[in-house]
N, C-alpha and C positions, 0 to 999 in steps of 0.2 A: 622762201623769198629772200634774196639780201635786202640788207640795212642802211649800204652805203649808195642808194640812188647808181647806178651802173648808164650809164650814158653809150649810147652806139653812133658808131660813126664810119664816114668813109674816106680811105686813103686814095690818093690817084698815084701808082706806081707804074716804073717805064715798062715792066710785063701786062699793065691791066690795074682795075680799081677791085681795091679789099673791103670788106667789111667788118670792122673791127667794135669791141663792146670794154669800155674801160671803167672799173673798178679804182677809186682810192683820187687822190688829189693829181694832177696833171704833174705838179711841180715836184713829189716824191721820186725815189729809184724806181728805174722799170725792172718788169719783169715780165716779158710774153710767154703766150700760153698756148702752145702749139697741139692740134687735136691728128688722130687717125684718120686713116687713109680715107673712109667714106660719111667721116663725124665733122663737128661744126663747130663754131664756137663755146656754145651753152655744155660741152662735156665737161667744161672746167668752172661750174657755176658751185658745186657743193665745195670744191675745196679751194678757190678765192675766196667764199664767204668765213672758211675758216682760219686765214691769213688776215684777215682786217683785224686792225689791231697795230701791225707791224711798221702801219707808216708808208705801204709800200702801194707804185702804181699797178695797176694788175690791168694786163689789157692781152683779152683774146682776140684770136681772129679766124674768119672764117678763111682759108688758103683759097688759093682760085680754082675756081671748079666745084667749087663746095659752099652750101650755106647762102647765102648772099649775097657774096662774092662773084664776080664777071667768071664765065665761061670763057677761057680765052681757046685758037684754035690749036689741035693737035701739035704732037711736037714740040708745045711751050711748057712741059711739064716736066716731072725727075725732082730729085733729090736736092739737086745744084740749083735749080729755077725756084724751087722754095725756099733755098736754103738764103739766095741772093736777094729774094723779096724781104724775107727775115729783117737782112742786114738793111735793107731802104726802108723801111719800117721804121726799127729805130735812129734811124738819121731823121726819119720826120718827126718822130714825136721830140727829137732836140736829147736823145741817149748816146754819147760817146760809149759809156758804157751800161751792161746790163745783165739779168737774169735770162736764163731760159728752161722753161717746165715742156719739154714734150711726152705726149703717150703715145704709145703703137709708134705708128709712120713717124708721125711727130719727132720722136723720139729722134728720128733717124735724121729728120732735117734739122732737129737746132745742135745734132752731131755737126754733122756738115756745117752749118754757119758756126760753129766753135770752131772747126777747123778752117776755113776759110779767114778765120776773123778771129784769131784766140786772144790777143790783146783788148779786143772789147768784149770777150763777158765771162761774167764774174764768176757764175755757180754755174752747171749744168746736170740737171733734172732729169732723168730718162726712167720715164714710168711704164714699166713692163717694154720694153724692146731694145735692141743693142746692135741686131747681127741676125744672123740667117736663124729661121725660124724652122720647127720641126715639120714634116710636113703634111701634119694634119691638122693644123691653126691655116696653114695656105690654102688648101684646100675648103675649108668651111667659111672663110674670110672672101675668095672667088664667088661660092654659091651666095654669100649674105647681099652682095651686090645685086642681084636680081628685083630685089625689092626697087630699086629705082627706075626698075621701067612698069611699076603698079601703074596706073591711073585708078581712082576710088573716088566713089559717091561722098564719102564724109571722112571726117577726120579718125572717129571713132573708128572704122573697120581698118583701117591702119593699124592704129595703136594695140586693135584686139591682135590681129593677123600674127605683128611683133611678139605681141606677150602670150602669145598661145602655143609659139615657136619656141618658144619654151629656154631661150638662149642663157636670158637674165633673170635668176631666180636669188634673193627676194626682187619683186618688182617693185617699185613707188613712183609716187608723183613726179620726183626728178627726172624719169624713165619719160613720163608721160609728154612734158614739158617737153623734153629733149628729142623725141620722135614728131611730135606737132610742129614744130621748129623747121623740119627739114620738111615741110609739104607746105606748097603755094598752090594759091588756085587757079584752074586752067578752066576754057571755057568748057571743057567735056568734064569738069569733076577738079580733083586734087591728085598732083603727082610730087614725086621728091623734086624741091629743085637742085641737087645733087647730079652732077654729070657721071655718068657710069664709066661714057671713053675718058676722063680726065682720069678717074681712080684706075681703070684698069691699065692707062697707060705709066701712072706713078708705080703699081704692082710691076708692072713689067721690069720698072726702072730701077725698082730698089735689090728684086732677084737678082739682078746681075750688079748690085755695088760691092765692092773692096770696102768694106767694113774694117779689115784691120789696120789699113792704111789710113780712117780717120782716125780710128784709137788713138794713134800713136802722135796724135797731131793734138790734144786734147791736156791744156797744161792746166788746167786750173780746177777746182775743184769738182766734184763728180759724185753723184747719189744715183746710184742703179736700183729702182724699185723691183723686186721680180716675184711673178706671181708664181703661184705653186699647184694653185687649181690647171689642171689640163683643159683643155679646148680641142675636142675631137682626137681625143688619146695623146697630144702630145702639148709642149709647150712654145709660149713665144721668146723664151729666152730660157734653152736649153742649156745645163750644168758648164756644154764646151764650151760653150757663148760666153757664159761666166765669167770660166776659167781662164780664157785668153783674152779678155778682155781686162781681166785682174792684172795680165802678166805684161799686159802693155799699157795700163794707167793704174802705175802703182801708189795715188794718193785715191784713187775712187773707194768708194763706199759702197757697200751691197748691204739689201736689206730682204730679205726674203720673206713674204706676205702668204700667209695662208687663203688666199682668195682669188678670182679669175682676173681675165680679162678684163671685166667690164666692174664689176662690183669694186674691184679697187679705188675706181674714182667716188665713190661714194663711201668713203672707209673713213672714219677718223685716226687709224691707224697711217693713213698715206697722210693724213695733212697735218698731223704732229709731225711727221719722218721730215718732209717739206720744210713745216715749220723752222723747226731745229735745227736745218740745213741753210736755209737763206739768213737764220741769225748768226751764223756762224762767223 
């Protein structure tokens, strides 16, 4: 549980209304916290609680299509569409300038509003993704999607169904929290309220981006977390990915993490690295 009372709230933006969960004093630095393609806000709940301390405003959001967050229609999604909500985002909470922590997808949109916007923000965070992925993280990331058109009798056969799939090994209460989170109740039972066509259309969207045309657009500082654990024989940010993305943000930081996908966000190891990157 955090310490600092976490307050949730909603944005009305000119794409649709967000739902957003902020950490730390209003009047402090921002810093948003942008989650993967089919995740929510609460991915980033173990390592904000390990940043309090710092002074800083910490505030997730659930992206549209995801979490809480309005369902908006087809065609309103990509890379550029979250990247621009980002940017109205912190014009509402009153940030010229700011942080940006993304993982997976995430990662990819506060790429994109760094590029779009480099004179407003200060650090950029990319936990486990960068650029084109191996393509057997795509392929198990496709089938993970399926879970959002469950409908289930209770919460429980949910959260077994996940942990029995065996994805996330250690499992804990963070895991548990975090899968409850993404099911609302319907009158037949409990389903994700996660939109499948929103994620499957941002998959689509990001397959086909120019990744090294943001790099190069990327002036300010830069911590590339990368895990080492494979997912389905391969990685989400393989050695080339690395290495051209070294070659074309030559102030970035790499930091190479003996752990998956998913277990990174519950690492005290990711949110020292964080840490010691936003005091910078």
């Amino acid at each position: 549980m955090m310490t600092s009372d976490p307050s949730e709230f909603d944005l009305q933006l000119r794409s649709g209304r967000i739902r957003a969960r902020r950490t730390g004093p209003e009047s402090a630095p921002l810093v948003l916290f942008l989650h993967g393609l089919s995740a929510h806000l609460h991915s980033f709940d173990f390592l904000i609680e390990q940043l309090l301390g710092l002074g800083l405003q910490c505030v997730a959001i659930d992206m549209r299509g995801r979490g809480r967050s309005e369902i908006t229609p087809p065609g309103t999604y990509g890379l550029e569409s979250h990247a621009r909500d980002v940017l109205e985002i912190a014009t509402q909470l009153g940030a010229t300038q700011f942080d940006l922590v993304g993982w997976s997808m995430g990662a990819l949109i506060a790429m994109q509003a760094a590029a779009l916007a480099p004179q407003r923000v200060r650090h950029l965070v990319l936990i486990d993704h960068a650029g084109n992925m191996d393509p057997g993280p795509v392929e198990k990331i496709t089938r993970g999607l399926d879970r959002l058109d469950l409908v289930l009798d209770q919460p429980s056969t949910y959260l077994d169904a996940i942990r029995l799939n065996g994805s996330i090994v250690p499992w804990s209460g963070f895991w548990d929290n975090y899968y409850r989170y993404e099911l609302q109740a319907q009158q037949q039972g409990y389903q994700p309220s996660t939109s499948k066509m929103a994620c499957l259309e941002d998959l689509q969207n990001l397959m086909q981006a120019d990744f090294a045309a943001l790099w190069h657009c990327l002036s300010m500082p830069v911590l590339l977390i990368r895990c080492l654990v494979p997912i389905a024989g391969g990685l989400i940010v393989p050695a080339r990915v690395r290495d051209d993305i070294c070659k074309a943000v030559p102030q970035i930081q790499v930091a190479d993490l003996e752990f998956d996908h998913y277990i990174v966000m519950v690492s005290a190891e990711t949110s020292e690295l964080i840490r010691g990157f936003l005091q910078r």
